[in-house]
SEFI-178296 format. One line per 2 residues: their letters; for each residue x, y, z of N, C-alpha, C. Coordinates in steps of 0.05 Angstrom, whole numbers, plus 32768, in hexadecimal, padded with zeros to 4 digits. Example, Ala and Ser with C-alpha at 12.3 -4.5 7.8 and 13.67 -1.06 7.14 Angstrom:
2
as = 8108:7F8E:809C:80F6:7FA6:809C:8108:7FBE:809C; 8101:7FD3:808E:8111:7FEB:808F:8102:8001:809D
END
This chain:
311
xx = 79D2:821D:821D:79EE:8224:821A:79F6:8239:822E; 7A05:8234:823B:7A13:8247:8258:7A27:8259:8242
xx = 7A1D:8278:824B:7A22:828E:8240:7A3F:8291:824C; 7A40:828D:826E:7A5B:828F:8278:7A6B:8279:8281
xx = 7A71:825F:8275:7A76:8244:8287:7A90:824C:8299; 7A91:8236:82AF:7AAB:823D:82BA:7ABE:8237:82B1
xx = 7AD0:823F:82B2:7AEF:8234:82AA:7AF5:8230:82BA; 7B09:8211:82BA:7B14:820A:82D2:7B37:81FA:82C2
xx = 7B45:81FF:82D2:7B58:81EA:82C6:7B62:81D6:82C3; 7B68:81C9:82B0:7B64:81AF:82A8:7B7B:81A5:82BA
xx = 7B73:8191:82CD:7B84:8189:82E7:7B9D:8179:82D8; 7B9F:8163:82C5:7BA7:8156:82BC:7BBE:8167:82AF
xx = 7BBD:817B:82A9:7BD9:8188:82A0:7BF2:818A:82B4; 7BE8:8184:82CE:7BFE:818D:82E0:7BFD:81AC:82EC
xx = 7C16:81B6:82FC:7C12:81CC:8304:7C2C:81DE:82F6; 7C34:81D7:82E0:7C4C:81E3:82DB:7C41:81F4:82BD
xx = 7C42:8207:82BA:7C36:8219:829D:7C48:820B:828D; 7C45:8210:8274:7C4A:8213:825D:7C5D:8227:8246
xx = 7C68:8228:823F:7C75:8244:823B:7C66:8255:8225; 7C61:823B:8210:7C48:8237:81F8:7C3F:8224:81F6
xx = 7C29:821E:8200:7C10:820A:81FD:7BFE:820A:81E6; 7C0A:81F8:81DB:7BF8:8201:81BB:7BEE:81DE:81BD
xx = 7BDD:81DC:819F:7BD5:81CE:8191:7BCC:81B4:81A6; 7BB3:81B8:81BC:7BAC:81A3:81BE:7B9C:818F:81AC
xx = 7B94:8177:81B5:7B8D:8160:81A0:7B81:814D:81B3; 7B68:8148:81B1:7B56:8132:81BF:7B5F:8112:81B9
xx = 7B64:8108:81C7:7B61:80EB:81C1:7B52:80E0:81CA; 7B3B:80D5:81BF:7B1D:80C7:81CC:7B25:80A6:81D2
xx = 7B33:80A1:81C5:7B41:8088:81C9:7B4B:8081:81F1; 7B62:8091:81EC:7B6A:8096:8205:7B52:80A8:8220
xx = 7B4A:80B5:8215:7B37:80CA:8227:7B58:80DD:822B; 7B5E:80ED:8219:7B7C:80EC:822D:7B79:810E:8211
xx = 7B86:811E:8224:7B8D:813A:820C:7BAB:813E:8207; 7BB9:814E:81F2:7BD0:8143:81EE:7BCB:816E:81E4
xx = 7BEA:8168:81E8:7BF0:8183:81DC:7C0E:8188:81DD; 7C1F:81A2:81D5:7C36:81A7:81DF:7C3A:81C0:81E7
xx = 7C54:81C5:81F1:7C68:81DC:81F0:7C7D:81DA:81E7; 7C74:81F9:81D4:7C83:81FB:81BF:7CA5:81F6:81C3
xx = 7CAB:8216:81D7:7CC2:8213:81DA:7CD5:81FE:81F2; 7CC7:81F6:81F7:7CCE:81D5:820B:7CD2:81C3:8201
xx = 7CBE:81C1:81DD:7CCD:81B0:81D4:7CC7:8197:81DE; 7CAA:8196:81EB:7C99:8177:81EA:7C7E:817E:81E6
xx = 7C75:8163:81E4:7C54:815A:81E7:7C4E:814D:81FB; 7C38:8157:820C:7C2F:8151:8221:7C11:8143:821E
xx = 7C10:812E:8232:7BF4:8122:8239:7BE8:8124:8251; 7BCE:8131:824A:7BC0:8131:826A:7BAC:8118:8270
xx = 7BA2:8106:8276:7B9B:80F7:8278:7B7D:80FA:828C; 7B68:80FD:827F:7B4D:8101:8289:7B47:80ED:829F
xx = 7B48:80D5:8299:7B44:80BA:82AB:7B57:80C4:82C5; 7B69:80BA:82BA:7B81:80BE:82D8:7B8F:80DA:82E9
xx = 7B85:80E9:82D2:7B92:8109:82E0:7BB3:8108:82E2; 7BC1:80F6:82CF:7BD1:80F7:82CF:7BE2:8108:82B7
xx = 7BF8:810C:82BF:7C08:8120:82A1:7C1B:810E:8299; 7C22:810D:827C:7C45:80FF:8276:7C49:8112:825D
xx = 7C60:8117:825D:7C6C:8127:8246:7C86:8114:8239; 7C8A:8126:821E:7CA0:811C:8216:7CAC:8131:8205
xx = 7CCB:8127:820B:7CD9:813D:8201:7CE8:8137:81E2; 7CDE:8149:81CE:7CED:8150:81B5:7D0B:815B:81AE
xx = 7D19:8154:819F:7D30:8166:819A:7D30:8184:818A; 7D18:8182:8185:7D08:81A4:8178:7CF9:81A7:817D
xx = 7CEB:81BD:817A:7CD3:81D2:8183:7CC2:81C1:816F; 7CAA:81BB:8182:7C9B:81AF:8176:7C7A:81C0:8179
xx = 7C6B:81CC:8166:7C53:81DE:8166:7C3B:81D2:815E; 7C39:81B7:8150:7C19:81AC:814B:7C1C:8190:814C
xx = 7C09:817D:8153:7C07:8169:8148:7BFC:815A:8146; 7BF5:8144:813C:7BD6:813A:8133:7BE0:8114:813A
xx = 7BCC:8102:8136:7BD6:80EF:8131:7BCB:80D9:8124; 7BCE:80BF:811A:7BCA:80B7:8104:7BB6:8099:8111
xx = 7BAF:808B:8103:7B9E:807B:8115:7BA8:806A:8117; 7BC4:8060:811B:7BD9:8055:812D:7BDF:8061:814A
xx = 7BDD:8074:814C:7BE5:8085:8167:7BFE:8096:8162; 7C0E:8092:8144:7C25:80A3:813F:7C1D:80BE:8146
xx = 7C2F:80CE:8149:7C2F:80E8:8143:7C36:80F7:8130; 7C2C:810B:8123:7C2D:811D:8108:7C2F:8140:8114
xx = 7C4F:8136:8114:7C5E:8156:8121:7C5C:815E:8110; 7C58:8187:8112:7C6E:8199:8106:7C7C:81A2:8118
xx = 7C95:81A5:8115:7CA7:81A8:8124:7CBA:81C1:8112; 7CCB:81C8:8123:7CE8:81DC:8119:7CE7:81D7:80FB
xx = 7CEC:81C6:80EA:7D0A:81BE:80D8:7CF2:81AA:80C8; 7CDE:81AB:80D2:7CCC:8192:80B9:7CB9:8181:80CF
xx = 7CA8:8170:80BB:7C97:815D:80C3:7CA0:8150:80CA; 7C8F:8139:80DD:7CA7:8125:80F3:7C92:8113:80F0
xx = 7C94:8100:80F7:7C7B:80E3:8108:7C96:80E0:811B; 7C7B:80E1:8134:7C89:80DA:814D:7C82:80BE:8156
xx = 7C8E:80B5:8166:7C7E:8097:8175:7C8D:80A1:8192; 7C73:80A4:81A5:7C72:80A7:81BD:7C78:8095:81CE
xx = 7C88:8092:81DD:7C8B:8074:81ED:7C7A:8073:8204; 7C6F:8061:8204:7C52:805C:8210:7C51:806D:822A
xx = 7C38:8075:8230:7C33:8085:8248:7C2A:807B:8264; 7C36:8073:8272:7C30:8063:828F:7C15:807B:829D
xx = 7C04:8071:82A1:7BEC:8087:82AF:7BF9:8090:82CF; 7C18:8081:82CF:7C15:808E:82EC:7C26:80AA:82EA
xx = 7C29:80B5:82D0:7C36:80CF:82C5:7C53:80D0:82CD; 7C58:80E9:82C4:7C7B:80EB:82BD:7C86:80FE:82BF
xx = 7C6D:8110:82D6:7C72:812F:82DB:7C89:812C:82EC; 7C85:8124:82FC:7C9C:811B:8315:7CBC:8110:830B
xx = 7CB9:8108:82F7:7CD3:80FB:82E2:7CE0:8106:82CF; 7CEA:80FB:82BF:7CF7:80FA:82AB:7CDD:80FB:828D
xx = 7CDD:8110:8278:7CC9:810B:826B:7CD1:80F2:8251; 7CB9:80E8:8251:7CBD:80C5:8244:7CCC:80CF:821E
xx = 7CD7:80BC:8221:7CE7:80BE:8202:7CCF:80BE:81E4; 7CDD:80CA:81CD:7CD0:80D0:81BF:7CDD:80C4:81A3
xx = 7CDD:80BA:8187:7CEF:80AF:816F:7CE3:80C2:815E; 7CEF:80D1:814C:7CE8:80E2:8133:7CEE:80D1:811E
xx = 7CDD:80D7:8108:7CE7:80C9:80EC:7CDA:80E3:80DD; 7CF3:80F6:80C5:7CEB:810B:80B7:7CD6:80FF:80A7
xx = 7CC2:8112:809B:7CAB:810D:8083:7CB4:811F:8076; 7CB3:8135:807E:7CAC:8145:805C:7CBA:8164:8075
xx = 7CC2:8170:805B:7CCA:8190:806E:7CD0:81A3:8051; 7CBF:81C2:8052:7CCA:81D2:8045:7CD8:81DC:803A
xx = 7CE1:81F2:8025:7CF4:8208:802A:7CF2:821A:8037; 7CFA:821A:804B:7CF2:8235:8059:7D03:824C:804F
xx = 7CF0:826A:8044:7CFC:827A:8032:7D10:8288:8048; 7D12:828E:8063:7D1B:8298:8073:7D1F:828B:808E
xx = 7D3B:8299:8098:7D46:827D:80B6:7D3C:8282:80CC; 7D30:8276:80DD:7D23:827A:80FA:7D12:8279:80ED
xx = 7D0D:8264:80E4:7CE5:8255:80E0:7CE2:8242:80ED; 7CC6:8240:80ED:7CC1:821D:80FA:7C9F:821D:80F1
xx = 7C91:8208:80EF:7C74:81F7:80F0:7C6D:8208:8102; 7C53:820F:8104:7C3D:821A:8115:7C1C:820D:8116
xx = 7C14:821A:8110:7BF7:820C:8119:7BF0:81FB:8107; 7BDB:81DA:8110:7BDE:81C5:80FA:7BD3:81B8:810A
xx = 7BC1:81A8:80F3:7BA9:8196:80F2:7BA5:818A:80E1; 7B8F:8177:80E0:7B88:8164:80C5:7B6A:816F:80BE
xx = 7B6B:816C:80A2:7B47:8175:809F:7B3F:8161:80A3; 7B1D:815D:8099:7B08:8150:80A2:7B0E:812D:8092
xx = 7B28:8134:8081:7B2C:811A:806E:7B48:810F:8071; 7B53:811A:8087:7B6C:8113:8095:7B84:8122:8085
xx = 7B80:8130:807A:7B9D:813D:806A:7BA3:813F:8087; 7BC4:8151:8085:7BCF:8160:80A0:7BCE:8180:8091
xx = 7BCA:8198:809B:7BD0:81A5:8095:7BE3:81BF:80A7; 7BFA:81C0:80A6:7C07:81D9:80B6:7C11:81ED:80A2
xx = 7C11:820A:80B5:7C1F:8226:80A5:7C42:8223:80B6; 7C4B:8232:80B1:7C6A:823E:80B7:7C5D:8258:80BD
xx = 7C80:8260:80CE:7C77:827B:80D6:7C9C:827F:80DB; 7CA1:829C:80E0:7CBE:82A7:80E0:7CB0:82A6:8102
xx = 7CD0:829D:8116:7CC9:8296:812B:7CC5:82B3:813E; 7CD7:82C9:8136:7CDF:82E7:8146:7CC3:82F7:8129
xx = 7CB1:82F2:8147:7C98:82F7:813C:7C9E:8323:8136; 7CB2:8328:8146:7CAC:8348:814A:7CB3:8355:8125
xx = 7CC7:833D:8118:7CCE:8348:8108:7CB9:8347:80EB; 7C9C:833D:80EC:7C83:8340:80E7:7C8D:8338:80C5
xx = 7C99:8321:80BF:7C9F:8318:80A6:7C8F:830B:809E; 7C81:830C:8089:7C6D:82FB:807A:7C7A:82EA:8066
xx = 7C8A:82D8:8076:7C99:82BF:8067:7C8C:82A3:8071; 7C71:82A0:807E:7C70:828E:8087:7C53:827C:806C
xx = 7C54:8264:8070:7C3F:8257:8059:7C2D:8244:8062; 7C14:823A:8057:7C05:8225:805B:7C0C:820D:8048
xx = 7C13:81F3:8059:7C13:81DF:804E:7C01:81C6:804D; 7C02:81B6:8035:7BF0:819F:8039:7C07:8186:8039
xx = 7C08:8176:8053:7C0D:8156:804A:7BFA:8141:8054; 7BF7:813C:8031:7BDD:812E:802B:7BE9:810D:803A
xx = 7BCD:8100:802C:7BCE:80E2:803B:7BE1:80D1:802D; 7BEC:80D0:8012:7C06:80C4:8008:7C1D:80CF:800A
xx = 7C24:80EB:8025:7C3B:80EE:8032:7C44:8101:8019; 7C38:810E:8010:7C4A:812C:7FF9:7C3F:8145:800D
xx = 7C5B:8157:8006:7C4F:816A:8018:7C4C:8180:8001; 7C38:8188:8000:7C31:81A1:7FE8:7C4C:81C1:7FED
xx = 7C4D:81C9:7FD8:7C4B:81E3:7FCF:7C39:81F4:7FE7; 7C43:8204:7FF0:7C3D:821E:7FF9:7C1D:821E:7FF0
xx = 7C04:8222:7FFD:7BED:821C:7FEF:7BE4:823D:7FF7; 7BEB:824C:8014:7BEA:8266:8017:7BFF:826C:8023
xx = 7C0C:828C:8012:7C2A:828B:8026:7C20:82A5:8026; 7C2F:82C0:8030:7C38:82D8:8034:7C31:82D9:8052
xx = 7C2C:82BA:8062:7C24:82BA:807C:7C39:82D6:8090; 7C32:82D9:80A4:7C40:82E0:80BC:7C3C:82CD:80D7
xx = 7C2D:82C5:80DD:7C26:82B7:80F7:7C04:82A5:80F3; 7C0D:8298:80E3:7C00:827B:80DC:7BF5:8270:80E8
xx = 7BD9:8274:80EB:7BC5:825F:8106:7BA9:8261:80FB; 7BA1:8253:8111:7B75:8257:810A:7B72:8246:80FA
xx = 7B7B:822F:80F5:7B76:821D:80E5:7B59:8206:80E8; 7B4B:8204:80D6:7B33:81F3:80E5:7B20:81ED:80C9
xx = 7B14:81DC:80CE:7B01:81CF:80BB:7AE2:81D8:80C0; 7ACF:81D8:80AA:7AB2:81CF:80B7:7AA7:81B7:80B9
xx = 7A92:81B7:80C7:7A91:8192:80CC:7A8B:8182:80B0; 7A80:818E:809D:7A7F:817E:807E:7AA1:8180:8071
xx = 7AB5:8194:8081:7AC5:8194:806D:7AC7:81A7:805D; 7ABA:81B3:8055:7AB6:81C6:803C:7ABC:81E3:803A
xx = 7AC0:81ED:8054:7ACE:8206:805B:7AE4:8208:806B; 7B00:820C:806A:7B19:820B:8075:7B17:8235:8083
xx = 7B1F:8230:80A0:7B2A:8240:80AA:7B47:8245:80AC; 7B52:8263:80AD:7B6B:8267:80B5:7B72:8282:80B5
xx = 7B82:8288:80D4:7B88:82A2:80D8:7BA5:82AA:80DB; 7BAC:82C8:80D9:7BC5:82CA:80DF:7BC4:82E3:80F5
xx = 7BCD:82D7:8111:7BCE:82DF:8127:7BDF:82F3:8123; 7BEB:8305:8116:7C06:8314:811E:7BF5:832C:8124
xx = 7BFF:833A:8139:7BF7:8358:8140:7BED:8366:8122; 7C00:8369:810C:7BF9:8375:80FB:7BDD:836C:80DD
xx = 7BD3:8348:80E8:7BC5:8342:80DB:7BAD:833B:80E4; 7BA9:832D:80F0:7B89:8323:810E:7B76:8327:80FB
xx = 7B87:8312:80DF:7B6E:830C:80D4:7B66:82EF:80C9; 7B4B:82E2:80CF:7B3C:82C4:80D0:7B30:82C9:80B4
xx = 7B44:82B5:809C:7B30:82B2:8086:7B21:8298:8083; 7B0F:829C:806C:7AFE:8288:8063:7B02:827C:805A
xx = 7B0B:8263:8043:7B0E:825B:8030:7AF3:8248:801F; 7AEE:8242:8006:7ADF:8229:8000:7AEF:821A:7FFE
xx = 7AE4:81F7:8002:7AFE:81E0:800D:7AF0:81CF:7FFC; 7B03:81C9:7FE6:7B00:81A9:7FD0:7B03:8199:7FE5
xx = 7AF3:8186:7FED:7AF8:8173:8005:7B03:8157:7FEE; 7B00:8157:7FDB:7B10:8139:7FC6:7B2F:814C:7FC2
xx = 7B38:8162:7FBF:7B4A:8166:7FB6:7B64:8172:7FD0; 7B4A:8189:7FE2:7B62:8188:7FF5:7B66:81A7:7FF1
xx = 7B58:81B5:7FD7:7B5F:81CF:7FD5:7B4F:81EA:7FDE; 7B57:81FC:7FE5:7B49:820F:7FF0:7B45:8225:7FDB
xx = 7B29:822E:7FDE:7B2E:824A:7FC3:7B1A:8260:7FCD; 7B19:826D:7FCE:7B05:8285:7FC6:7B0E:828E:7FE1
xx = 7B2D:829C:7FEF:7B2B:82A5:800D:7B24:82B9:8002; 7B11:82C5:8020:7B04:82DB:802A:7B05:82DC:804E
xx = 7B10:82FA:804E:7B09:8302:8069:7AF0:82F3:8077; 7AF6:82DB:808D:7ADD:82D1:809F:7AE5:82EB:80B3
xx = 7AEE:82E9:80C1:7AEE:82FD:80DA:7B01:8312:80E0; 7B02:832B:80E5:7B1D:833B:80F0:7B15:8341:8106
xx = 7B2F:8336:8112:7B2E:833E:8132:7B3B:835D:8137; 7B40:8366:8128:7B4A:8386:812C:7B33:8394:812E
xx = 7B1C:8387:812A:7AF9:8391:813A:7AF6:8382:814F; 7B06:8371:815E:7AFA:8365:8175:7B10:8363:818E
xx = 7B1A:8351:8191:7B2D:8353:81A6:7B41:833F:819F; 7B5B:8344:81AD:7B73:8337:819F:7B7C:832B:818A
xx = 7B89:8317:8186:7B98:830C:816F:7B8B:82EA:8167; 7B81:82E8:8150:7B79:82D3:8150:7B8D:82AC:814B
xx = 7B8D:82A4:8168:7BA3:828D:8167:7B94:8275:8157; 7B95:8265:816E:7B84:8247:8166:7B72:8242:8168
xx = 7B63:822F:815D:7B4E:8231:815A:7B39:8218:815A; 7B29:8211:815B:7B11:81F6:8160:7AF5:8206:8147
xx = 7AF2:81EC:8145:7AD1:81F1:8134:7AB9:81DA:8149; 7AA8:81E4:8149:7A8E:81D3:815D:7A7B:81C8:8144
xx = 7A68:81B4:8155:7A5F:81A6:8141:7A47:81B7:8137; 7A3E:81CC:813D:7A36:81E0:8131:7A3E:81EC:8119
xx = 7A55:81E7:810A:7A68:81F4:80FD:7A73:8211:8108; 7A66:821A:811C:7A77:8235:812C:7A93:822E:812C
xx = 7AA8:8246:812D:7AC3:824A:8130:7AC7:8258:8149; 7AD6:8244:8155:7AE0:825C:8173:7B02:8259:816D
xx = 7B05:826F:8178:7B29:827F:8172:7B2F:8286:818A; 7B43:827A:818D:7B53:828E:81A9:7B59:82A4:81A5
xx = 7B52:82BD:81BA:7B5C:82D7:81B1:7B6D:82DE:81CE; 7B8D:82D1:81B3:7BA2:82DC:81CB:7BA2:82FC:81C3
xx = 7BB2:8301:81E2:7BB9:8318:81F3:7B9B:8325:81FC; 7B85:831E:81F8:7B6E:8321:8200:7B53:830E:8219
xx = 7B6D:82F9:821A:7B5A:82DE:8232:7B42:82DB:822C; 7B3F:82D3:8210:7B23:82D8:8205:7B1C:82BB:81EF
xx = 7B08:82AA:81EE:7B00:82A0:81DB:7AEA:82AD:81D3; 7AEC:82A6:81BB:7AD0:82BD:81AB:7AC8:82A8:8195
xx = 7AAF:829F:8189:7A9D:8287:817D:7A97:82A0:8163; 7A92:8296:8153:7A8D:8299:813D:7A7B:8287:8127
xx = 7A6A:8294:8125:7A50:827E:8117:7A65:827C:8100; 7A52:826C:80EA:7A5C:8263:80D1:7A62:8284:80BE
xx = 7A4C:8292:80BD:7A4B:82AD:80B0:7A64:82C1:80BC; 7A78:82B7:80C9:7A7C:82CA:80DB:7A7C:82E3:80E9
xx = 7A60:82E0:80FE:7A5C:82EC:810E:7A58:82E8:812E; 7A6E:82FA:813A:7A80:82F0:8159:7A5C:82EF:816D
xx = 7A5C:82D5:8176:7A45:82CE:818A:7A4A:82BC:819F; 7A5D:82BF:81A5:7A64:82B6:81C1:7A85:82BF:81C6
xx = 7A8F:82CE:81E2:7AA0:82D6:81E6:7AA4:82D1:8209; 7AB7:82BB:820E:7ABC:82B1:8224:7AD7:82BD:822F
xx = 7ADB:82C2:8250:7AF4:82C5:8254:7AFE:82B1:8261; 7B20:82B3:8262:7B31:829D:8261:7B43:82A5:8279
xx = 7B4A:829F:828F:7B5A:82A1:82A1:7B81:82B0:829B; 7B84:829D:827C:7B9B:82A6:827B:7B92:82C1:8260
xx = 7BAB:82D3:825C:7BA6:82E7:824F:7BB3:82DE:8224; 7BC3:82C7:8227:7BC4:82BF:820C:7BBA:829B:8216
xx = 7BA4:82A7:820B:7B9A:8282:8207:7B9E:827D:81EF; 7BAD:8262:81EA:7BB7:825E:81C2:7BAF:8253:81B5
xx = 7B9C:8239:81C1:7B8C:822A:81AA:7B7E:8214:81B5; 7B5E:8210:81AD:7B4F:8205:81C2:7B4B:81E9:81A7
xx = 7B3A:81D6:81B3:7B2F:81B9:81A9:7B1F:81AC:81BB; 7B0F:81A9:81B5:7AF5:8192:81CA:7AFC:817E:81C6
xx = 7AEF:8178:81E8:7AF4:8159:81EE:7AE7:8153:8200; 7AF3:8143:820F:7AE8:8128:8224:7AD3:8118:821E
xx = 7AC9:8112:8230:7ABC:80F7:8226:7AA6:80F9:8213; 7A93:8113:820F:7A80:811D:81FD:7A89:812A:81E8
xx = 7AA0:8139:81F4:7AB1:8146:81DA:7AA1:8165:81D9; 7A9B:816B:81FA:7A82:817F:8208:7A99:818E:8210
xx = 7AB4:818B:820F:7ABF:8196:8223:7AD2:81A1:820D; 7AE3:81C3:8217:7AEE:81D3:8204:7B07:81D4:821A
xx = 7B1E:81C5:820B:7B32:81D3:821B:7B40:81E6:8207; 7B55:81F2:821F:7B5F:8209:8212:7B7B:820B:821C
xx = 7B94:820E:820F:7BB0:8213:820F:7BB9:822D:8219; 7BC8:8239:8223:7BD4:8251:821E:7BEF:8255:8228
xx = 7BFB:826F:8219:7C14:8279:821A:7C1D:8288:8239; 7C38:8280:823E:7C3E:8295:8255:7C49:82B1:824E
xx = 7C45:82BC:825A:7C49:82DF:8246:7C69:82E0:8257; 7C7D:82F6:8246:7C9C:82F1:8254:7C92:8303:826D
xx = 7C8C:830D:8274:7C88:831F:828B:7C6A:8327:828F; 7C62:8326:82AA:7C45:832C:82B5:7C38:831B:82B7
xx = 7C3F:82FD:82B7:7C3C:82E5:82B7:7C28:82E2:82CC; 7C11:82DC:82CF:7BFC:82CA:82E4:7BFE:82AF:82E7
xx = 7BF7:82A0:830A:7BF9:828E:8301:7BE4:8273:82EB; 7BD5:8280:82DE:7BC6:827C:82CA:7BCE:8278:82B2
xx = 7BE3:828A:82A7:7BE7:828E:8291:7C01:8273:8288; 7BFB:8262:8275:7C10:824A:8265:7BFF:8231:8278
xx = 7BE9:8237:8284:7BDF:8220:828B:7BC7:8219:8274; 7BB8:81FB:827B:7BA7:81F1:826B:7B87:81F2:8273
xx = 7B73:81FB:826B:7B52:8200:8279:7B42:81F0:8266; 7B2A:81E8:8274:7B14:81DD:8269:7AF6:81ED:8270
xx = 7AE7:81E5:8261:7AD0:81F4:8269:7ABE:81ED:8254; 7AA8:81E7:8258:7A8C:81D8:8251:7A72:81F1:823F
xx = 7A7F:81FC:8224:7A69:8213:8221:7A5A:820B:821A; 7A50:81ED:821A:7A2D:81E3:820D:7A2C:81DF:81F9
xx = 7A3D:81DC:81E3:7A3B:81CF:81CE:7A54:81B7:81C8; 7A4F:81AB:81B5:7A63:8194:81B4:7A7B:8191:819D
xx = 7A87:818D:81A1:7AA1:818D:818D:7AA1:8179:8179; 7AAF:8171:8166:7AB4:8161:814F:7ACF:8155:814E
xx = 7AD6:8139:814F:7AE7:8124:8157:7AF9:8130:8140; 7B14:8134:814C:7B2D:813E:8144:7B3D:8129:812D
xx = 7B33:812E:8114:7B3C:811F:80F6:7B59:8109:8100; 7B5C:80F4:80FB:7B72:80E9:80F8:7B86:80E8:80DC
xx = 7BA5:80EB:80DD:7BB3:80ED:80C3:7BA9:80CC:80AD; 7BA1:80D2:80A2:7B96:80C1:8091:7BAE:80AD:8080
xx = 7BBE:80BE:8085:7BD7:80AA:8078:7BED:809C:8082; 7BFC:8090:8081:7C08:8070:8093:7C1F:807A:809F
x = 7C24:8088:80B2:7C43:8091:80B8:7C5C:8085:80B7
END
């Protein structure tokens, strides 16, 4: 296991940053990684084979998404859950163009207790639920109105399962399933809990503090689990991934070119390979920072759950 691998950037993103690069998503199918920006308001594909990019553009801010084993998409977006249908992606990309059209159909959407919300970090567990938190979008005003939701595989979206969120992320499974991750990145919280995970029911119980990053470095964003069951977390404002055995205790701590990297997922063709997202900061900007990196730390990842239910 290479203590320091290189990072290099993932060519297939193009040369244009990101403003928020969040929630990438492997497709082994395609060989192809998918992710978005937030406030741009698409999902983008990089294409491993061809080194090609195509995006597509949303009519809202769109922050996670997963997809179903149709190829739909399972947004959270602004205003509620979406299934998208992507109009097909030509490998000879669409950076140069017009980004390819996109069709929404609503599923399911909240109350949001407060205005300027939207979906944030979101994934499916090991049994295809989807799961995303909310978050209040004017992060400075440090409101803990944001919640964790479940929409299960017959399309109900649960009740608030954890709310008094502020900045909703770290979401991740272990490879049996049976322990659910989740952090809340806000300056005032940088903290990664534990949960035990009913894998027949879907429910989480007994949280406990897994990790505080107010002992380590930055804010804990997004996040990947390896087939080790280790947890690695992006630690934005720090250019830092940091691994975390099952017990959590920090045993590997890599640096990252950009200074908010937001949320990593393995892939390529072994599923050997860790890419990583990140944010462009409003000022002091490198040209590093809102671009996309890969890098090989020697262990292997676990194939990214499909939504188990029919969009």
């Amino acid at each position: 296991m290479s203590a320091n691998p290189q990072v290099e950037r993932f060519e297939a993103a193009g040369p244009l940053p990101a403003a928020t690069g969040e929630s990438p998503v492997w497709r082994a199918a395609e060989q192809a990684l998918y992710w978005v920006d937030i406030p741009a308001k698409k999902i983008v594909r990089g294409s491993l084979e061809t080194g090609k990019r195509s995006e597509w553009q949303l009519p809202e801010q769109v922050a996670c998404i997963a997809f179903d084993r149709n190829g739909t998409v399972l947004a959270g977006c602004e205003t509620a859950l979406f299934a998208v249908t992507l109009a097909a992606a030509a490998d000879t990309g669409a950076s140069a163009g017009e980004p390819l059209t996109a069709s929404l159909r609503k599923l399911a959407a909240p109350e949001f207790p407060h205005p300027g919300m939207r979906f944030n970090d979101g994934r499916c567990d090991r049994q295809g639920r989807f799961w995303s938190g909310t978050m209040v979008m004017d992060m400075a005003a440090a409101i803990p109105g944001g919640a964790l939701y479940r929409f299960d595989e017959k399309g109900t979206l649960s009740a608030p399962v954890v709310d008094a969120l502020i900045t909703q992320n770290g979401l991740g499974w272990s490879p049996d399933g049976a322990t659910m991750y989740l952090s809340d990145s806000h300056p005032q919280r940088r903290l990664i809990w534990a949960f035990d995970y009913d894998v027949a029911t879907g429910e989480p119980r007994n949280r406990r503090v897994f990790a505080d990053l107010n002992h380590y470095v930055g804010r804990p964003d997004g996040a990947a689990v390896d087939a080790d069951g280790c947890y690695w977390i992006c630690a934005n404002d720090a250019g830092q991934l940091l691994r975390f055995t099952p017990q959590g205790k920090l045993d590997r701590q890599i640096a990252v070119p950009a200074i908010k990297p937001a949320m990593c997922a393995f892939g390529g063709r072994d599923l050997d390979t860790l890419f990583v997202t990140s944010i462009r900061p409003g000022s002091g900007a490198t040209e590093h920072d809102g671009q996309v990196f890969a890098l090989r730390p020697g262990v292997k990842g676990l194939p990214e759950p499909e939504y188990a239910g029919q969009l």
